[in-house]
Phi, psi and omega in degrees: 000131174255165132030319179254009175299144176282157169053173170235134170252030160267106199289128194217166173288170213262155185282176192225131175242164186231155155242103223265124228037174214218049177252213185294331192306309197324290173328334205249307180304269200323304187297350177265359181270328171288285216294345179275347182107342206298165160273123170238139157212049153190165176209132191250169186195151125334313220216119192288335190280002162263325183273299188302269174021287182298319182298301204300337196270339191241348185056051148287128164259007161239151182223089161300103153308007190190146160313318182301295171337327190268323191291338183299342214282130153331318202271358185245139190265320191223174190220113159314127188245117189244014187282155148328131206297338201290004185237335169343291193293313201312331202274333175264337162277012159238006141275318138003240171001293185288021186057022174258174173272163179202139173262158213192100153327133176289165345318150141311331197190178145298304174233186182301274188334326203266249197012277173339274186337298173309314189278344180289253243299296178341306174323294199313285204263012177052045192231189216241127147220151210201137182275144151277051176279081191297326194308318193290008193247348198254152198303345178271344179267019181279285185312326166301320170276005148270004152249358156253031155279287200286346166088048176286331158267019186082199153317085172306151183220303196231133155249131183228094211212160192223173166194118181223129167223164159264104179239139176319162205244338169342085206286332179281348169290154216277356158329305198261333178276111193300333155303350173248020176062053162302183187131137155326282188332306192252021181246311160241338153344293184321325191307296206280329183309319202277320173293314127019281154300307156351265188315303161237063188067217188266127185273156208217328139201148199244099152287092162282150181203159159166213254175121173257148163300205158275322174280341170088015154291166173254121191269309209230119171238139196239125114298119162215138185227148159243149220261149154327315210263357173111009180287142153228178178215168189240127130238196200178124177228167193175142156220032154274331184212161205255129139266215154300288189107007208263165177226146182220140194228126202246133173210151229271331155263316188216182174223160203257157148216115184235146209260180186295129058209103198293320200302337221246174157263134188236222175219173164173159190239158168215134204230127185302168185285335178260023195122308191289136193264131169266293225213118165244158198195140203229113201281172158211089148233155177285128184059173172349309171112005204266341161318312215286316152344304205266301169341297233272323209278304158332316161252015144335287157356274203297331163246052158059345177298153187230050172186131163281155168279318199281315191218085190296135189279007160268353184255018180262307185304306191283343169274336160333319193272341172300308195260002168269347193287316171302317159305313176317303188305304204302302230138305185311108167248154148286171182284347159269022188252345204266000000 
């Protein structure tokens, strides 16, 4: 069974989850985890009057004053690590360490090395460790690799996708501050580069250009790479100004267009070289779409596997090394890099 399979058909008890911070991300995972029926029953925070907060808004029943606490907690099967990337290795090799499994917000780490890290303990102890690349989970980007499975577009040749936002300008905000791994790239970059990479396969070379802040994080970064299989792709990312949003997937016979705000469930067509529309296709899920992640990482579980099928963790190492290769072409260092 893979990863995207519907349902389990061994009925068990149910897993259990802790969510380890309490920022929008947090909020946005835990209400699709509610809307799935799924269990959290617990939430940690630095700060306890953030954790009772978080428990009373969700009817969570345990509210941890510390992380240690919450990877301590019995009642927790796996742990969402929803902190800023720049604490990703620290948070997920300290649920590790406590025997949970951890789903690990994107970007996974700041680099390739912390990935590593996470992933040699994870190894170790025989446990799930999973990038939350939620896009790669929802249902049209199911139906999109089924239909370039089936060679419904021919030869790929181009995938072409943006992530454009308008974001606070704040410099102390963690968008911007490189100690907290700000950037466009690994907060939003990460979407069309993984997707890319998805549709066609391991980028193999990479060109970057883009635009530093004030803080020397990066606001507008231009990708174009070629792929293993000779494909290439354009992406474009920013967190100064709003785009499309939009992702197009190119093939030799027909093209995928999927419209905005493709990363999210959406809608999309796929239209022949001479016009003619083959297929529209419409998402209908409830809330975000951020369940689905979490479904997949459950049945994983539930059938004893430690690697996703959708998003494998060597292959979150290697678009790491991907996007490390792009800080490099920019510019960017973190502060544990000087």
């Amino acid at each position: 069974m893979t990863d995207n399979a519907p349902g389990t058909s061994v009925p068990t008890a149910p897993i259990r989850w802790g969510i380890l911070a309490t920022g929008g991300i947090a909020h946005a995972f835990t209400k699709d985890l509610r809307t799935a029926g799924l269990t959290v029953t617990a939430v940690g925070s630095r700060r306890p009057e953030s954790a009772r907060a978080f428990a009373a808004a969700y009817d969570i029943p345990h509210a941890h004053g510390s992380y240690e606490e919450l990877v301590a907690d019995p009642d927790v099967d796996i742990v969402y690590v929803a902190s800023p990337h720049s604490h990703h290795r620290e948070h997920a090799i300290l649920a590790l360490e406590a025997g949970k499994h951890v789903l690990i917000e994107k970007a996974v780490t700041l680099d390739a090395d912390e990935a590593i890290a996470i992933r040699d303990i994870a190894a170790g102890r025989g446990l799930l460790a999973m990038e939350a690349m939620w896009t790669r989970y929802l249902p049209h980007m199911i139906r999109i690799r089924e239909l370039i499975a089936d060679g419904a577009l021919g030869e790929l040749r181009t995938v072409i996708a943006d992530h454009t936002q308008s974001l606070p300008t704040d410099p102390a905000h963690r968008l911007n501050a490189l100690g907290l791994g700000g950037g466009a790239l690994l907060d939003l970059g990460i979407y069309p580069v993984s997707f890319a990479w998805d549709v066609l396969g391991p980028m193999t070379d990479i060109r970057a250009v883009g635009r530093l802040g004030d803080t020397g994080a990066d606001t507008e970064v231009a990708i174009a790479a070629v792929h293993a299989g000779g494909a290439i792709s354009s992406i474009a990312t920013s967190s100064r100004a709003a785009g499309p949003n939009t992702a197009h997937v190119i093939g030799t016979n027909a093209r995928i267009d999927i419209d905005r705000v493709w990363y999210e469930p959406t809608s999309f067509r796929v239209t022949a070289t001479d016009g003619t529309l083959i297929e529209e296709y419409r998402s209908e899920v409830d809330g975000r779409g951020m369940q689905f992640q979490a479904l997949a990482a459950e049945r994983l579980l539930r059938s004893g596997r430690t690697d996703s099928d959708l998003l494998p963790f060597a292959e979150s190492i290697a678009i790491m090394h991907a996007l490390d290769d792009v800080r490099g072409q920019l510019g960017v260092t973190y502060p544990k890099e000087r």
